[in-house]
N, C-alpha and C positions, 0 to 999 in steps of 0.2 A: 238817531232821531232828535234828539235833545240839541244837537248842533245846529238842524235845521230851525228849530222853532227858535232858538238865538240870534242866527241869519237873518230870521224873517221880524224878530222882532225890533225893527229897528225902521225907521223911516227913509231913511235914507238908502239904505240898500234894498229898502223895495222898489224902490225910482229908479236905481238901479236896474233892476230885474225886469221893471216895467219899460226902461229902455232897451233891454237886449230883446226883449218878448216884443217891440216895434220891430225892432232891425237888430239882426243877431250879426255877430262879427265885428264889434265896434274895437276901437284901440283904447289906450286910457286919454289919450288927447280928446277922443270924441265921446268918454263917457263925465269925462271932467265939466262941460259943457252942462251938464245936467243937474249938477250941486254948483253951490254955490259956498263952496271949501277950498281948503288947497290942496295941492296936488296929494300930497302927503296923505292928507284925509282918505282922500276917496280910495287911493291904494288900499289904506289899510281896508276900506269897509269889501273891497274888492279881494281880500285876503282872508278875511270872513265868508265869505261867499264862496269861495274856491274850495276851501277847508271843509264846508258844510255837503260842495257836491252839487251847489247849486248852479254855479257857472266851468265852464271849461277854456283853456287857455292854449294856444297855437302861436310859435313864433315865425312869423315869417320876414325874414331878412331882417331888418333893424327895429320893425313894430312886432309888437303882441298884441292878440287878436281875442277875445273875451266872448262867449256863446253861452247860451243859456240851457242847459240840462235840465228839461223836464222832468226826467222819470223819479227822482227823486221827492219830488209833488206830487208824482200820481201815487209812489207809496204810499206819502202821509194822506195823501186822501183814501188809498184803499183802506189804511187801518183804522183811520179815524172818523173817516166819514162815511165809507161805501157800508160796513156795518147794518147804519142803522137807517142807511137806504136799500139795501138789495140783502136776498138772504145769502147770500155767498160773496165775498170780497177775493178779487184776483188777488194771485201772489208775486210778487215783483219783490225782487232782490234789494237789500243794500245798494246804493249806488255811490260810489265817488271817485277819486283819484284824477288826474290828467295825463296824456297820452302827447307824446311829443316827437315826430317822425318826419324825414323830411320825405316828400315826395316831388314828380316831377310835375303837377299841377301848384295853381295860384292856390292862395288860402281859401279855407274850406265854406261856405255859405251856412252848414249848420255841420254842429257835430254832435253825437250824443254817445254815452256807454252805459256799459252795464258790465252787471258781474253774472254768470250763469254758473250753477254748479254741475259740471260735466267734465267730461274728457275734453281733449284737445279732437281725438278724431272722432267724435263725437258732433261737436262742433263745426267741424268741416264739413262733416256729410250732410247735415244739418242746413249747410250753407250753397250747395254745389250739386246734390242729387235732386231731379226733381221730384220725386218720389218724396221724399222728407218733404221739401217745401211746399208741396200738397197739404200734408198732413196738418202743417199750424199757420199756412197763410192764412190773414184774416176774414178775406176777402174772395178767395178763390180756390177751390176745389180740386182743380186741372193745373198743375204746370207741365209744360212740355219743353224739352231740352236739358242736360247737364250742363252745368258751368263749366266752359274749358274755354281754353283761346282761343279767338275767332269765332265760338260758337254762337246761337243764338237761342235765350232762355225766354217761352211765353206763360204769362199768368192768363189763364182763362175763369171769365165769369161765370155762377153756374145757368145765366142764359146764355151761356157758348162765344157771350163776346172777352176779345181781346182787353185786358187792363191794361195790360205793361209787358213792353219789351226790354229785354234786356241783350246786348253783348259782352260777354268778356273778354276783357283789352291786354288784362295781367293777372299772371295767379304766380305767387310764390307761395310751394306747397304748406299747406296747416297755420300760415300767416299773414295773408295777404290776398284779397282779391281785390281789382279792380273793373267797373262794371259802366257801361252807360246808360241810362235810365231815360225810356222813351214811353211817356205816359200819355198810351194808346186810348185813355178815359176821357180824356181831355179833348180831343180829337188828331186826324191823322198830320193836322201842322202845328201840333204843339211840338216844341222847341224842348230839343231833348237836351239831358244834364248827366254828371256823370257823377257817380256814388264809388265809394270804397268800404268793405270790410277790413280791419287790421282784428288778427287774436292774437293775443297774449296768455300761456298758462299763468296761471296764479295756485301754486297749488293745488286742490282738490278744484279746484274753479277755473275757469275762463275770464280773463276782458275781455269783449265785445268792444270797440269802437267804430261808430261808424259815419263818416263824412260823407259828406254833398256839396258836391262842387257847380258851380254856373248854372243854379238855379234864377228862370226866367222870371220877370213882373209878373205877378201872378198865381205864382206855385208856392205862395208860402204854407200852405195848408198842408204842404209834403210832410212838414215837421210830425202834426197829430198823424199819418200815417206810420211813421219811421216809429213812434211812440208805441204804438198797435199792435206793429208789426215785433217789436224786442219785447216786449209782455206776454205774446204769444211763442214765440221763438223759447223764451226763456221758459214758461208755463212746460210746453212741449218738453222740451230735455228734462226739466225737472221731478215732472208727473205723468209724461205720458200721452197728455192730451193738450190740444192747442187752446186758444181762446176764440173761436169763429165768431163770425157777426151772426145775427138774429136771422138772416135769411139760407145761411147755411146751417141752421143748428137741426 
């Protein structure tokens, strides 16, 4: 916690972070653009930020690509702020470290991790049965379909409408899924994109990483869902119970 509030205290790397939170994905050529230092400078304050958990980092071919990790904000607000707004403050993990894998998609549109304290298959099932995913989507009550290749996974609302489709494209077992993500919310010509689960054991814990890839103009709001949806995920393995929205509670 102590390394965020040193992150943050600084003016320049908030400009930073106010640039990735525009447009996530940038290189250091296109966040250089933004200070008016040298190269060198903004590296470092971007070294800072990385250390703290606040941003995440993807190389792809000769650029690295810089993404902004919210969840580490939404902690420091649950302990510092949600407090002494709400009688119960969610619990969200520690967040940091960076995850670096190549895959066979372009670089990612947004990335974000977390740590959850569970098993590995624990996690998976977590991820893959829709029975579990019932239990701590935010948003939806009904999933129908397991995750398997070719298959097809739906989130239903609890007025019976469709949210989100999903197909799985790839599953390397307890480490990998790859998924398309067709947000049925949006309507039936929204322009679908394509997400990935990676887990990593860590010990008694999990990393969660999860990318989005060739999201459309207009779907940048997917980010606060992905948010939502790992606070609840994580809440769920840790305690038992999910985080649902106010119209399912």
């Amino acid at each position: 916690m102590d390394s965020i509030f040193k992150a943050l205290n600084d003016p320049a790397r908030r400009t930073l972070l106010d640039a990735l939170r525009m447009r996530d994905g940038q290189s250091l050529s296109d966040l250089e653009a933004h200070l008016q230092m040298s190269r060198f400078g903004v590296m470092k304050h971007l070294k800072v930020l990385e250390e703290a958990g606040l941003i995440l980092t993807r190389k792809s071919g000769r650029f690295k690509y810089h993404y902004l990790n919210p969840l580490p904000l939404q902690e420091l607000m649950d302990r510092w702020v949600a407090p002494f707004l709400q009688p119960q403050a969610r619990a969200l993990s520690a967040l940091k470290a960076k995850l670096e894998r190549d895959t066979k998609m372009s670089k990612p549109d947004f990335m974000m991790q977390t740590f959850i304290r569970c098993t590995q298959d624990a996690l998976w099932s977590a991820l893959t049965e829709a029975d579990e995913m019932a239990r701590y989507h935010f948003a939806c009550n009904v999933v129908q379909g397991n995750a398997a290749v070719g298959a097809a996974t739906a989130f239903i609302l609890p007025d019976g409408a469709a949210m989100l489709r999903q197909v799985t494209t790839e599953m390397d077992p307890k480490s990998r899924i790859a998924m398309t993500f067709e947000p049925l919310f949006m309507g039936p010509d929204a322009p679908a994109s394509h997400m990935v689960y990676l887990i990593e054991p860590q010990g008694e814990s999990c990393k969660l990483t999860i990318e989005h890839y060739d999201i459309a103009a207009g779907q940048e709001g997917f980010a606060e869902g992905w948010a939502r949806l790992a606070a609840s995920l994580k809440s769920y393995l840790e305690t038992g119970s999910g985080l649902k929205s106010a119209m399912q509670a």
